[in-house]
N, C-alpha and C positions, 0 to 999 in steps of 0.2 A: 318738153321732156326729151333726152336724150338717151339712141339707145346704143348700146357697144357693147360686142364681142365679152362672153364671159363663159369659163371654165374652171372646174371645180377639179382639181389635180389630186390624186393620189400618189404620193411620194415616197421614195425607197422599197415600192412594191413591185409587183406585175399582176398580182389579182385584185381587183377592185374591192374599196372599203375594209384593207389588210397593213396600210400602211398610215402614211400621215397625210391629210388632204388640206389643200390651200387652195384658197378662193382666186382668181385670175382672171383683174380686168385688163382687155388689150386695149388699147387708143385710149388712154386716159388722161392726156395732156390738158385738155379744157378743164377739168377737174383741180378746186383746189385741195388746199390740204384738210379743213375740215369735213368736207364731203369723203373727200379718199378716210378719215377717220370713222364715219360714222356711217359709211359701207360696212369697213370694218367689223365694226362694232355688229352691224346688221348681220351679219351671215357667221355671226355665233364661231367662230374658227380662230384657233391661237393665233393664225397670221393670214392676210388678205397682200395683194401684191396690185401693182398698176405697171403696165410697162407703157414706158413711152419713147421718143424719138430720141437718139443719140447721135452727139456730136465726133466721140471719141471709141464708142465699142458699140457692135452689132445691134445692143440697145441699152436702154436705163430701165431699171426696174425701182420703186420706190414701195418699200415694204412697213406694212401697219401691224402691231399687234393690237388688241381691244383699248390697250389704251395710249399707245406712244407707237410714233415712228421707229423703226429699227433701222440703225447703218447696213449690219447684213443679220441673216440669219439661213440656217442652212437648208429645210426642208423646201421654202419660199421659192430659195433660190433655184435648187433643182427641179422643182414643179413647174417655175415660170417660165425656164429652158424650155423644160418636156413643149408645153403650150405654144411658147414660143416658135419651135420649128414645127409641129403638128399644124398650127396658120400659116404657116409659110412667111414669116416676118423677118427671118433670118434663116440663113442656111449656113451650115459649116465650112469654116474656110479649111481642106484638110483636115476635117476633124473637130474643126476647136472655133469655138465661139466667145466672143467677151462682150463681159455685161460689165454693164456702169452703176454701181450705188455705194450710198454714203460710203462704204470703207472701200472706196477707188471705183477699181476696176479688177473683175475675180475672171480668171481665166478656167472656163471648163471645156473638157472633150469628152467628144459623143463615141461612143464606141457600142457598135450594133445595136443593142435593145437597152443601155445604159446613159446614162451620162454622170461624169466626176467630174469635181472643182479641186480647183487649187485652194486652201484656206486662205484668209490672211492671217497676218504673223500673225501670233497670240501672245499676248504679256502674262507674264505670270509671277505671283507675289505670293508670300507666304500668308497662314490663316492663324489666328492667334486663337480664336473660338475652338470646341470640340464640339462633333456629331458623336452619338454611343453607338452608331452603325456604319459609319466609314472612318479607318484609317487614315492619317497623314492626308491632312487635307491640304490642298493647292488654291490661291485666285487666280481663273487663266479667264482672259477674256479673246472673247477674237468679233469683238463689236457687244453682242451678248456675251455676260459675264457669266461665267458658273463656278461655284466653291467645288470640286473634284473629290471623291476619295476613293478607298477600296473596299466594299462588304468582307465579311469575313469569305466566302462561300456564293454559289448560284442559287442557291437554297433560302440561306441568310436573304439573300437581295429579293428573291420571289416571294416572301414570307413580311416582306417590311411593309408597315403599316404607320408611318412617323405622323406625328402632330403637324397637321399643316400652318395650325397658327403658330405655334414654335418654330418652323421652317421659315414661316412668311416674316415673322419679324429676325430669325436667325440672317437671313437670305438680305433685308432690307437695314442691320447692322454691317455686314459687309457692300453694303452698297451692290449687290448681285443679282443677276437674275433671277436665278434659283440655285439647286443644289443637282450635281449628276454623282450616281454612285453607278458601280462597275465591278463586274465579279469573272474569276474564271468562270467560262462554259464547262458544262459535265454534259451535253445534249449531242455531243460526236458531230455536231450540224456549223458549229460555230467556236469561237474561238473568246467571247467574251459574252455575257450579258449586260445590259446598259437601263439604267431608271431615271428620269429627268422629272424634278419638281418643282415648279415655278408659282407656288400659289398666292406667292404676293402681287404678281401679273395677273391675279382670276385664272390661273393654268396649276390646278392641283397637279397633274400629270401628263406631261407632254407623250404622248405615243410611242414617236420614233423623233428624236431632235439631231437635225443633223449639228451643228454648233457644240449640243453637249456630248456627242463624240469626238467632236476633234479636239475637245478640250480633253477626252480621255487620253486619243492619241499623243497629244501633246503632255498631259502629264508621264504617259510611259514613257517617252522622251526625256523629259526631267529627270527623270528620277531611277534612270539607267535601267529599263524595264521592255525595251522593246525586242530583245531577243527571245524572254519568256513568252509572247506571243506570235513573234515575226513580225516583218516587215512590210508584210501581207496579209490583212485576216478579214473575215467579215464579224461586223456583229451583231445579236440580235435586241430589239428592244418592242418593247408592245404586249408580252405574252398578257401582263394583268389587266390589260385594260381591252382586253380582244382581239386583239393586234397579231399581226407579226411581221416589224418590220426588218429588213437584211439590210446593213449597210458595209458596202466594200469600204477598207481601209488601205490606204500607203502611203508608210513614214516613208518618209527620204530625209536625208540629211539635212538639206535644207529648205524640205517640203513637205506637206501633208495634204495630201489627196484624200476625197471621200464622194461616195456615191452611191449609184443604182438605179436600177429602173421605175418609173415611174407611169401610172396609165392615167387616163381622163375619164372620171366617172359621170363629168354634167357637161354637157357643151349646149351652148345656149346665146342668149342675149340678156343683160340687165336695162330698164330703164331707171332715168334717172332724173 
C-alpha cells in the first residue's frame, strides 16, 4: 500500500464548498493510467488531477474525468496550481508558473490570493443542429469541447431546465463535451451568467467550468461581441446548483486569460 499527499481544491472560490472542487494527488508518477482512472472514478468529482515531475515546466499534471483522460481542462488546472504552491512543489518564478499536459504547456500567474492561466488556442467551427434556448451556436474546443450559445436573458438561463438525454446524445452528435450557455448579468455583481451541461460525461451540470468560459470568451471574440462586455469582466456560474462561482476574464487580442481564487477544503493523505 502506497500512501501520497492528497487534497481536495475548491476552485474559482475563496469560501469553501462555493466553487468547483477537484480531487489532487501530488507524487503520483508510480501510478499507472488505470489506477489514476479508477481514483478517479472513486472520489465521485468531474475531474481528479496527479501531478508529477517535469522535464520542461515547473511540473505535469495529468488530468482524469470519471471516464477519460483530459488534455486540459480548466477548474483542474487552477486547483492543482493552488495545491501545488500551497506544498511547496513549485514556487513562482516572478509570478508565473508553467505546467505541462496533454495540450502543451499552459502558462499561469499568481497574483495575491488569485491565480490565471493563459488558455490554449481554441478551434472553433460552426454547428449545423439547433438548441430552442441558445442562439447561434459555435464548436469551440480548447481540449474539452463545448457547442456555445446565448439565452435569451439571465432569467431565461436561471430558469433552464433542458432534457439531459437530448443534450447527451445532442452533445455526442457533435462529438462535444457538452453544451455552455451564457447570458447578460442583471445582478450589478457580474457581467455575464454562465451554465455548463455535460451529461453525456455523467456530468448533468458542471458548477463553475473554467473551459466552458473561455469558450464563452472566445466565442465573444468571434462574433465581434467583446466590447458589449469588455475586455475585463468576471463571470458568475453555480447559482442552481448552490454554487457561486466568480471567474475573472481577459480577452487580449491574441490571448485569453481566466481565473480566480481558489481554497483547499481536504488536505490529507490517500492510500493506495
Amino acid at each position: 500500500m502506497t500512501t501520497l499527499p492528497f487534497k481536495q481544491v475548491d476552485a474559482f472560490t475563496a469560501r469553501p464548498f462555493m466553487g468547483n472542487p477537484v480531487a489532487v494527488v501530488l507524487g503520483g508518477e508510480d501510478l499507472d493510467t488505470a489506477t489514476m482512472q479508477r481514483i478517479t472514478r472513486w472520489t465521485n468529482l468531474s475531474e481528479a488531477t496527479f501531478v508529477l515531475p517535469s522535464k520542461v515546466a515547473d511540473y505535469r499534471l495529468r488530468i482524469f474525468s470519471p471516464t477519460i483522460e483530459l488534455p486540459f481542462a480548466g477548474h483542474p488546472t487552477l486547483g492543482s496550481a493552488h495545491a501545488v504552491v500551497e506544498a511547496g512543489l513549485a514556487r513562482p518564478k516572478d509570478g508565473t508558473l508553467r505546467q505541462e499536459c496533454g495540450a502543451g504547456i499552459v502558462e499561469l500567474n499568481v497574483v495575491e490570493n488569485a491565480i490565471l492561466m493563459k488558455a490554449p488556442a481554441v478551434k472553433i467551427a460552426d454547428v449545423r443542429g439547433k438548441l430552442p434556448f441558445a442562439r447561434k451556436l459555435l464548436r469551440l474546443s480548447v481540449g474539452p469541447t463545448w457547442i456555445t450559445g446565448e439565452a435569451e436573458s439571465a432569467a431565461a438561463l436561471a430558469e433552464l431546465k433542458p432534457d439531459m438525454a437530448a443534450l447527451a446524445q445532442f452533445s455526442i452528435d457533435h462529438e462535444a463535451t457538452g453544451v455552455t450557455v451564457f447570458a447578460k448579468s442583471d445582478d450589478g455583481e457580474s457581467a455575464i451568467h454562465v451554465r455548463s451541461f455535460a451529461p453525456a460525461h455523467n456530468i448533468p451540470e458542471d458548477p463553475v467550468c473554467g473551459s466552458g468560459n473561455i469558450c464563452v470568451a472566445a466565442y465573444l471574440k468571434a462574433t465581434n461581441q467583446v466590447e458589449r462586455f469588455g475586455s475585463r469582466y468576471v463571470a458568475r456560474q453555480g447559482m442552481q446548483l448552490g454554487r457561486d462561482g466568480r471567474v475573472s476574464v481577459r480577452v487580449e487580442p491574441d490571448a485569453i486569460w481566466i481565473g480566480g481564487p481558489s481554497v483547499t477544503c481536504v488536505d490529507g493523505t490517500i492510500r493506495i
